[in-house]
C-alpha positions as CSV (number, residue, x, y, z in Angstrom):
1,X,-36.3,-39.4,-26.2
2,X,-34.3,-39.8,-22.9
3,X,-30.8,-40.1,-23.8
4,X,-30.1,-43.2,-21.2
5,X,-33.4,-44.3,-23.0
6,X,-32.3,-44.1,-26.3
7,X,-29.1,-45.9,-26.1
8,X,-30.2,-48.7,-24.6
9,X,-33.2,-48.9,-27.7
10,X,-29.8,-48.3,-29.6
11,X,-28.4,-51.1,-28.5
12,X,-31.5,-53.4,-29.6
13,X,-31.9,-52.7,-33.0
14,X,-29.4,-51.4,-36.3
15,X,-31.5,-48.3,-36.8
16,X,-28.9,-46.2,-38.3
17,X,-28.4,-48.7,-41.6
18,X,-25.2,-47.4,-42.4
19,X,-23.9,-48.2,-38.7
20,X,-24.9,-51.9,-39.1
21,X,-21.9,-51.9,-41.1
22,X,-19.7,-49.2,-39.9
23,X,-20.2,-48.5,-36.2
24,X,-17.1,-50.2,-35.2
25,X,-15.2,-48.9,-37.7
26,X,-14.8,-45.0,-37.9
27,X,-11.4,-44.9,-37.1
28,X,-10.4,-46.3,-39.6
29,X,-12.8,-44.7,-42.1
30,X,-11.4,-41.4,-41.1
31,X,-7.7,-42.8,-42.0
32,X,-9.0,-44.3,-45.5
33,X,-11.3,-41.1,-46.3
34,X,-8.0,-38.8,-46.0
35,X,-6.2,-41.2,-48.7
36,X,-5.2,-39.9,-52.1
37,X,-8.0,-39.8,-54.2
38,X,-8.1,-42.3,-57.4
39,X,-6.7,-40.8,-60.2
40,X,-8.5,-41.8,-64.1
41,X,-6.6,-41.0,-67.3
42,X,-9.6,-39.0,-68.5
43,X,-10.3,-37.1,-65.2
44,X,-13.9,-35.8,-64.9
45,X,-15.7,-36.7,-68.3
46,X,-18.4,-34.9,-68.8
47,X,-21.2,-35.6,-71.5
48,X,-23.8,-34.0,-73.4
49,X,-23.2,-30.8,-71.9
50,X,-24.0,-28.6,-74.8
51,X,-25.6,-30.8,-76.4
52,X,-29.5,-30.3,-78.2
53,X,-32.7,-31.0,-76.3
54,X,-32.3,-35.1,-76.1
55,X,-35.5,-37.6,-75.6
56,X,-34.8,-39.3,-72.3
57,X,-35.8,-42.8,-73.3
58,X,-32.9,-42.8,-76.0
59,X,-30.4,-41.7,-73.4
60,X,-31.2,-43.4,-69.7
61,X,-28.0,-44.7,-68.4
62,X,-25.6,-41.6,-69.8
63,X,-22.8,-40.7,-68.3
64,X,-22.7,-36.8,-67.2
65,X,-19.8,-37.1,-65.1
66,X,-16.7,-39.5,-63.3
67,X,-15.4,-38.4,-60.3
68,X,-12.7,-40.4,-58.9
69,X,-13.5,-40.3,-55.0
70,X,-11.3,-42.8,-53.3
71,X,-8.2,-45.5,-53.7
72,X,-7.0,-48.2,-51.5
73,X,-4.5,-50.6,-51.3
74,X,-5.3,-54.0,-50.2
75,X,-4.1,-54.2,-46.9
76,X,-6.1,-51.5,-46.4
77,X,-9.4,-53.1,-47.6
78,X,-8.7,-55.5,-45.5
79,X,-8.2,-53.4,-42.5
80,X,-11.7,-51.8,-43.3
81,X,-13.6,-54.9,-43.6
82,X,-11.8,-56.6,-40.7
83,X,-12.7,-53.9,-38.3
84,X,-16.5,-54.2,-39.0
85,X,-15.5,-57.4,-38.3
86,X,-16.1,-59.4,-41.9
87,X,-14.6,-62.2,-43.5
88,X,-11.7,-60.6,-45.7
89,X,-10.7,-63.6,-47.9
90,X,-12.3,-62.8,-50.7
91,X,-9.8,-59.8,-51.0
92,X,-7.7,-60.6,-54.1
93,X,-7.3,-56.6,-55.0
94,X,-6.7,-52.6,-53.7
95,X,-9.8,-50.4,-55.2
96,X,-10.8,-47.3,-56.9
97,X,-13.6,-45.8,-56.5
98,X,-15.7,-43.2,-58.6
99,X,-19.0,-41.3,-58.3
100,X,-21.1,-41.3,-61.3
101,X,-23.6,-38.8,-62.4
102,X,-26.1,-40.5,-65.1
103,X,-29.0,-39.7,-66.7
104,X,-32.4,-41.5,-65.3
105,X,-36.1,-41.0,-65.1
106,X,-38.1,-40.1,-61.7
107,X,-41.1,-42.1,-60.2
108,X,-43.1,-40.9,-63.3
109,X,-41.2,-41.3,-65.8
110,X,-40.0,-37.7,-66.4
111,X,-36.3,-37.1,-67.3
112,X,-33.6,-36.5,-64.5
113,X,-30.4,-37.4,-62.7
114,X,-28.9,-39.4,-60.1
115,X,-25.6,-40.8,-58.6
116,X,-24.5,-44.2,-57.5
117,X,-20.6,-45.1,-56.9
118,X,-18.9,-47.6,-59.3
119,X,-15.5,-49.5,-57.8
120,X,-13.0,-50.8,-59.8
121,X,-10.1,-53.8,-58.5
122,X,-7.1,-52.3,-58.9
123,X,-5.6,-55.3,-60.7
124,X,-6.8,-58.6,-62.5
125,X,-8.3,-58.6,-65.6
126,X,-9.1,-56.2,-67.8
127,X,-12.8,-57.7,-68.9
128,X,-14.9,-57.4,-65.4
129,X,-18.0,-58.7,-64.5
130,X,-20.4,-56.6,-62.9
131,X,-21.9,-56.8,-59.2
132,X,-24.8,-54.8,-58.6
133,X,-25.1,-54.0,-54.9
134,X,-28.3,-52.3,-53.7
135,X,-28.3,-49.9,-50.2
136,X,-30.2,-50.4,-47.1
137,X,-32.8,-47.7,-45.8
138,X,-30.9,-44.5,-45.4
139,X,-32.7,-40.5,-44.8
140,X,-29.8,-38.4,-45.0
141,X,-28.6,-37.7,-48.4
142,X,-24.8,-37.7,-47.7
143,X,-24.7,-41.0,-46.0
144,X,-25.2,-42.9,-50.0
145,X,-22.4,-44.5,-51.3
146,X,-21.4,-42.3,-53.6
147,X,-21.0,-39.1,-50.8
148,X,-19.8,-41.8,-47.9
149,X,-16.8,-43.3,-46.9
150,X,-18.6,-46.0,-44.0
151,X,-21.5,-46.7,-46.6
152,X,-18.5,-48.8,-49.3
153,X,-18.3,-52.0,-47.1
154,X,-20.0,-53.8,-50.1
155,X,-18.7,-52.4,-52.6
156,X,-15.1,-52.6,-51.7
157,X,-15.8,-56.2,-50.7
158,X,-16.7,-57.5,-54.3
159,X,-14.8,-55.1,-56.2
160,X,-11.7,-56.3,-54.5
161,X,-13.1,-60.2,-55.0
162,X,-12.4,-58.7,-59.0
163,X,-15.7,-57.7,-60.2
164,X,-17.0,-54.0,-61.1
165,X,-19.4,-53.0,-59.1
166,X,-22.5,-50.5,-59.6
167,X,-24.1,-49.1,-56.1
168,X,-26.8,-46.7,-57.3
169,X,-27.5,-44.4,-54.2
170,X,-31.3,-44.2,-55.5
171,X,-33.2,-41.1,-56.5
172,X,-32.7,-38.3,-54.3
173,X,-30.0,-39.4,-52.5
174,X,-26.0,-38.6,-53.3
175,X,-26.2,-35.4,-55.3
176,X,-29.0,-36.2,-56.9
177,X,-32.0,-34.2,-57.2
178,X,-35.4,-33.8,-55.2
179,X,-36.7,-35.9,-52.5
180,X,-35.7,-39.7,-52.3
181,X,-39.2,-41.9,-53.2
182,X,-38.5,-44.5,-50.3
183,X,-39.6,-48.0,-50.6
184,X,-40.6,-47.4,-54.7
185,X,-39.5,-50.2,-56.0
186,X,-40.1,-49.6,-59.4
187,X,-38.0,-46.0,-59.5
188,X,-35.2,-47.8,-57.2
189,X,-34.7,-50.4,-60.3
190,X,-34.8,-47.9,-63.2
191,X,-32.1,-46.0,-61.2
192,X,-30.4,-49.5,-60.5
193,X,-30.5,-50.6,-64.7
194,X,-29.6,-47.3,-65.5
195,X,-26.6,-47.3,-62.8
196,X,-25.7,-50.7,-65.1
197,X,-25.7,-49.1,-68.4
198,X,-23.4,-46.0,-66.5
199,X,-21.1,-48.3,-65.2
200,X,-20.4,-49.7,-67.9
201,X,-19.7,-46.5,-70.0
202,X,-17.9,-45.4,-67.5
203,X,-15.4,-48.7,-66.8
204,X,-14.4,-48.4,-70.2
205,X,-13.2,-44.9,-70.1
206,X,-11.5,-45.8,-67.2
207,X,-9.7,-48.9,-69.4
208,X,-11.9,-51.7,-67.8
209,X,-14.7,-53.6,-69.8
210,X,-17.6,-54.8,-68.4
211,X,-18.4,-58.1,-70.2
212,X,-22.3,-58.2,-69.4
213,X,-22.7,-60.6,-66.5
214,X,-24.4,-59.3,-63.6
215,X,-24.7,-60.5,-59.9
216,X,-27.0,-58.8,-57.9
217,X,-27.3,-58.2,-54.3
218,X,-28.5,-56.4,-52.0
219,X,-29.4,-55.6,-48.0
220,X,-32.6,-54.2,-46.5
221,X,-34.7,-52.0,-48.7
222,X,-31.7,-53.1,-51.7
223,X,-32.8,-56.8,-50.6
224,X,-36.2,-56.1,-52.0
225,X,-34.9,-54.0,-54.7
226,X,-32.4,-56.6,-55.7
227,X,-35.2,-59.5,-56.2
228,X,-36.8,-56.5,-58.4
229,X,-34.0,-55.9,-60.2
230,X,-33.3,-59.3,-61.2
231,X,-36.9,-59.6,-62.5
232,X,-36.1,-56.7,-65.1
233,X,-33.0,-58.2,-66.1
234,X,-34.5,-61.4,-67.1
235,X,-37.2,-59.7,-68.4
236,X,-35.1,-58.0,-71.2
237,X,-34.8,-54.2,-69.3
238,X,-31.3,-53.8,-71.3
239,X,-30.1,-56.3,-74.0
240,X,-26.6,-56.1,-72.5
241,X,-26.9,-57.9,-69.3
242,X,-27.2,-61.4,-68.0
243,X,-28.3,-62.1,-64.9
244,X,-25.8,-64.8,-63.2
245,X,-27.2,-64.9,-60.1
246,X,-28.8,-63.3,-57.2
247,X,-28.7,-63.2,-53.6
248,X,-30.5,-60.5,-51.6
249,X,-29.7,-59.7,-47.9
250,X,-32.8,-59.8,-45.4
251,X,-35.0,-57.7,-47.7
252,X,-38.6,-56.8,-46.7
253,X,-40.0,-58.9,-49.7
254,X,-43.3,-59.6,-48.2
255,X,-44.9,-56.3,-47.3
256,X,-48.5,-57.3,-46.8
257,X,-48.1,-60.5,-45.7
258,X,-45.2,-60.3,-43.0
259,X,-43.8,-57.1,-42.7
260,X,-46.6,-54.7,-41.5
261,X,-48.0,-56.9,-39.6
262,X,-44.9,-57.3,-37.6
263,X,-44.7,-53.8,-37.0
264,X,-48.1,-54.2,-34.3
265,X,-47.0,-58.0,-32.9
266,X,-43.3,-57.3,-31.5
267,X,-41.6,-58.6,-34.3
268,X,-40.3,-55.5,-35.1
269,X,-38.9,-53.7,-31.8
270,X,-39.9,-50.3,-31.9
271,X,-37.4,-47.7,-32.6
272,X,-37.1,-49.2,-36.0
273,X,-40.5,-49.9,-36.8
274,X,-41.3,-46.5,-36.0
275,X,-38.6,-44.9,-38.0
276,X,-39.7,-47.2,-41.0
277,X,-42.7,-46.7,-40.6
278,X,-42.6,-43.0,-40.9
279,X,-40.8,-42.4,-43.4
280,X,-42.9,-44.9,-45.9
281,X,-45.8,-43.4,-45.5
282,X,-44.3,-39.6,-45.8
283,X,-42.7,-40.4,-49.1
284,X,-45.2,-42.8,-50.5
285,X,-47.8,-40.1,-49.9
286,X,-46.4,-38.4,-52.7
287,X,-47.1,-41.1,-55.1
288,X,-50.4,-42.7,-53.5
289,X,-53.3,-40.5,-51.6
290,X,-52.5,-42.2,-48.2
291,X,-53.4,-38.6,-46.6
292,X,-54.2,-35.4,-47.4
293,X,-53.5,-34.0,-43.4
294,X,-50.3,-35.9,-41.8
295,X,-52.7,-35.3,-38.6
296,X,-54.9,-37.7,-40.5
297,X,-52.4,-40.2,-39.6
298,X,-49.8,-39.0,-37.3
299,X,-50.8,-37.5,-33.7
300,X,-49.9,-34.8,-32.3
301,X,-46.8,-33.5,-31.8
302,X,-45.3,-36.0,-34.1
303,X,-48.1,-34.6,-37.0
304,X,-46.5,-31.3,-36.9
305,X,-42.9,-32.2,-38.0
306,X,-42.9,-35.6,-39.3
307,X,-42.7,-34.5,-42.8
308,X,-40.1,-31.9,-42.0
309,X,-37.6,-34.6,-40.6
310,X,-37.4,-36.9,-44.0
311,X,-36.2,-33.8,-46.0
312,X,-32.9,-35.8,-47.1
313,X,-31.2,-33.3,-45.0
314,X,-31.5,-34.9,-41.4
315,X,-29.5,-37.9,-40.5
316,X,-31.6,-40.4,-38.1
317,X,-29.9,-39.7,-35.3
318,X,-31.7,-36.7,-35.8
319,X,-34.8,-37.9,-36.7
320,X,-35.2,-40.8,-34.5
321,X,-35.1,-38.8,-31.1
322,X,-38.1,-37.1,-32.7
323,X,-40.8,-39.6,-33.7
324,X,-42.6,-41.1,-30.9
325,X,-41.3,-44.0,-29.0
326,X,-43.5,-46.9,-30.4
327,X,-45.8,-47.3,-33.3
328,X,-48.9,-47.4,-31.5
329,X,-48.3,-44.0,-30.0
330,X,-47.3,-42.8,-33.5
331,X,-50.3,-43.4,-35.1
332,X,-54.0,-42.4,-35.1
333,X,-56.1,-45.2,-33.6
334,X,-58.2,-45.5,-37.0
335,X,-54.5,-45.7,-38.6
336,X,-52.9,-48.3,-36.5
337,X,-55.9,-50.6,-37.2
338,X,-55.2,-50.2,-40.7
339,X,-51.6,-51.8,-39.9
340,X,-53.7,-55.4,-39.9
341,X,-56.3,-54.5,-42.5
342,X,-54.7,-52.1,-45.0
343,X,-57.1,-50.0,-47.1
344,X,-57.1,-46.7,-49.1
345,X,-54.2,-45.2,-50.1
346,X,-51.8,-47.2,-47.8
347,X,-52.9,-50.8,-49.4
348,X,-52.2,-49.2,-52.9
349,X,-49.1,-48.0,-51.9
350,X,-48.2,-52.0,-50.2
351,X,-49.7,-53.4,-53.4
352,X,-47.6,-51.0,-55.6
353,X,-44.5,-52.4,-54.2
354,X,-44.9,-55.9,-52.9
355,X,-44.4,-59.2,-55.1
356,X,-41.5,-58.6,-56.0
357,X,-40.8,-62.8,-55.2
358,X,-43.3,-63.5,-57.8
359,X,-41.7,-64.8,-61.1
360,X,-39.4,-67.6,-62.2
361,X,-35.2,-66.6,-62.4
362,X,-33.4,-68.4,-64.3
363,X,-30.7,-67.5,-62.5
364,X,-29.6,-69.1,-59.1
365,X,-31.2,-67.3,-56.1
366,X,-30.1,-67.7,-52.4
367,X,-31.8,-65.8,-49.9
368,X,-29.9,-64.4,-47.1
369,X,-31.3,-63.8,-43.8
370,X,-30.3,-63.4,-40.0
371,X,-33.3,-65.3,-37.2
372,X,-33.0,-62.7,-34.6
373,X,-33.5,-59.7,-37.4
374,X,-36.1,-57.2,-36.0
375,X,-35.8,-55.0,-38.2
376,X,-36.5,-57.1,-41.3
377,X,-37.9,-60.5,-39.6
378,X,-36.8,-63.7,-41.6
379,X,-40.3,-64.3,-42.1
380,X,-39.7,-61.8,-45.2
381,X,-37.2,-64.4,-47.0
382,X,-39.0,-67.8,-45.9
383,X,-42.3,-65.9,-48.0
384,X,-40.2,-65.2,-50.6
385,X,-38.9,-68.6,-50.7
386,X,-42.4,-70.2,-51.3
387,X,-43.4,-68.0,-53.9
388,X,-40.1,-69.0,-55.5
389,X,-40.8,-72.6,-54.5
390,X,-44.5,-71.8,-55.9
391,X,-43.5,-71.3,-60.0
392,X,-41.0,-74.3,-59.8
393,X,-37.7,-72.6,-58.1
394,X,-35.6,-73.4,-55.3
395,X,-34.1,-70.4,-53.6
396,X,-32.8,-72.0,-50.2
397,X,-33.5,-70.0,-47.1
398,X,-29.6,-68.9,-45.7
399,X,-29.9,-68.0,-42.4
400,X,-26.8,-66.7,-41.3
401,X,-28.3,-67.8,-37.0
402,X,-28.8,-65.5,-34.2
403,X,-27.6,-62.1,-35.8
404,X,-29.4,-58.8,-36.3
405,X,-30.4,-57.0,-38.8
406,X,-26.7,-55.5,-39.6
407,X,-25.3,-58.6,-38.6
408,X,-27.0,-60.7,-41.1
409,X,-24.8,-58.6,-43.3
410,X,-21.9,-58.5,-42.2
411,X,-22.0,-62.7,-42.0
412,X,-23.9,-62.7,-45.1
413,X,-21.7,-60.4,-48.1
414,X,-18.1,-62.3,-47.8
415,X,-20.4,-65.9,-48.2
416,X,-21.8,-64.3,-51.2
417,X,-18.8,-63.2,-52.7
418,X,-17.1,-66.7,-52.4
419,X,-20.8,-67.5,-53.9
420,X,-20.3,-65.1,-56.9
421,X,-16.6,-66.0,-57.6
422,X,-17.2,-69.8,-57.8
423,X,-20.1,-69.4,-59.9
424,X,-18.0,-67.3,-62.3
425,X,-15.2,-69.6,-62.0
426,X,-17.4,-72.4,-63.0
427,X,-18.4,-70.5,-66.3
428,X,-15.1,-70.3,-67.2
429,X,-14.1,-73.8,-67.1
């Protein structure tokens, strides 16, 4: 891609995920990444170690290891959120930081390991509630929360509103093992409740308890995981949370219905729609038969080095220049038509992880969304909405106006933490 080209594509869309909240900011990052480190009482704590050969379903969740990975004051925080530019009066508290490694299982259930960061306010109470924040699309490894300083907006937000918060960096990202599984939903929420059960174990080594109430939020691909996390809590995945509330960010909830077919009608604008659209069906292709060739799908060159790019190694400004400039020229003409009229391999793989919209919280859902998204149209949330609506909820529609896909973030997160806090005030009246 042209680079004159590709900046002004850049300039369009919020590719990069991590720069939809960070771009304006890496100044500052690099001031707050050089900060002392947090400091815990018990250093790293490792578990298990030495331990006999353990059955995996008694021991998801366990904590292998807490690695204290930033602090910062408040002003600080603020100076960080400020810059991205977000709302900042929420901030009550400095943070801490930590990455955990914890015990999961992989897309089929087979024991294994992953990392997510947990944050801590430095101050308030000692009994915490717990936010669980899930990350936007992301193919380089180090960018997760757990490895990256511009990838904490959220985190540092709530945590410094007074909650604990849990942001699982998902299979195969962090230092986790293997390739990250994109866009499967149900291996993104059994990292996500075992992040949960980490978190906690981990907060009260660190002095903190986490008292069981869980918000959960989200942006992007953590929007859709969010609404399926929030299913599994209500549905009894872990006796020791209580869902409170929930409040996704402009996830792709509808993946039959609106999504893909916004990737061939210009809802989508290209550059992202292209990388998205990549890197689904690579990594799905290892759990559903979508091709056994990637020239079967891809043309050429892009067939030759698609799979190569979403290694967890490249970063997308790597992989982006890459890939062909719009879908249409991405794809074989058999595959493209498929875009409209799914079948094979690629509708199992939609089917596997769409509905996530189709039960009945308890809980109080607001659905966050930005009208000039195209990366994740609003479409997505207004579906979602109406299968809510559907089984007798209302989750009202927030959209945040005009903003892009990183924008409806950056307008949407301080709202929801003023959301969270009330809602927890209120259940201590």
């Amino acid at each position: 891609m042209p680079k004159d080209t590709r900046k002004a594509q850049e300039k369009q869309t919020s590719w990069p995920m991590r720069r939809g909240l960070a771009a304006t900011a890496a100044l500052l990052l690099a001031a707050l990444a050089a900060a002392p480190a947090a400091t815990a009482a018990t250093g790293t704590a490792t578990a298990g170690a030495s331990a006999a050969p353990i059955k995996h379903t008694l021991f998801r969740g366990q904590v292998l290891s807490v690695t204290p990975v930033a602090t910062h004051s408040r002003a600080e925080v603020v100076r960080y959120l400020a810059a991205l530019p977000m709302a900042t009066d929420p901030v009550r508290y400095g943070v801490r930081a930590y990455r955990l490694t914890y015990r999961t299982v992989d897309p089929y259930g087979r024991p294994t390991t992953a990392t997510g960061l947990l944050t801590l306010p430095d101050g308030g109470g000692r009994r915490l509630s717990l936010v669980s924040d899930t990350h936007g699309t992301m193919v380089s490894r180090d960018y997760a929360p757990s490895v990256a300083e511009d990838g904490r907006a959220q985190s540092y937000l709530f945590a410094a509103a007074g909650h604990a918060v849990a942001a699982p960096d998902y299979l195969g990202l962090g230092k986790g093992p293997g390739l990250h599984p994109y866009m499967d939903t149900r291996s993104a929420v059994t990292a996500s409740v075992d992040m949960l059960r980490a978190a906690r174990t981990a907060a009260g080594r660190l002095g903190r308890t986490v008292n069981g109430d869980v918000y959960v939020t989200g942006f992007s691909q953590g929007g859709q995981v969010a609404m399926a996390l929030g299913r599994a809590l209500e549905q009894g995945a872990d006796r020791h949370f209580r869902l409170r509330a929930l409040a996704p960010v402009s996830g792709p909830y509808d993946l039959t219905g609106v999504e893909t077919p916004a990737l061939t009608d210009g809802r989508v604008n290209d550059v992202s729609g292209v990388f998205y659209m990549s890197y689904f069906l690579v990594a799905q292709n290892r759990l559903h038969p979508i091709y056994k060739d990637p020239a079967e799908v891809f043309r050429a060159p892009y067939a030759g080095r698609v799979e190569a790019l979403f290694d967890g190694l490249h970063t997308e400004e790597e992989v982006v220049p890459r890939l062909a400039p719009t879908v249409r020229e991405l794809l074989t003409d058999d595959f493209y038509a498929q875009l409209t009229r799914p079948r094979g391999g690629l509708l199992a793989a939609l089917r596997a992880n769409d509905h996530v919209c189709d039960w009945k919280p308890a809980a109080p859902v607001r659905l966050y969304a930005g009208n000039a998204d195209t990366d994740v149209p609003i479409g997505n949330a207004r579906s979602c909405a109406r299968s809510l609506a559907a089984r007798g909820v209302s989750a009202p529609v927030m959209n945040q106006g005009d903003v892009d896909h990183g924008g409806s973030a950056r307008a949407s997160l301080p709202k929801i933490a003023r959301w969270f806090g009330a809602l927890e005030a209120a259940r201590g009246r």
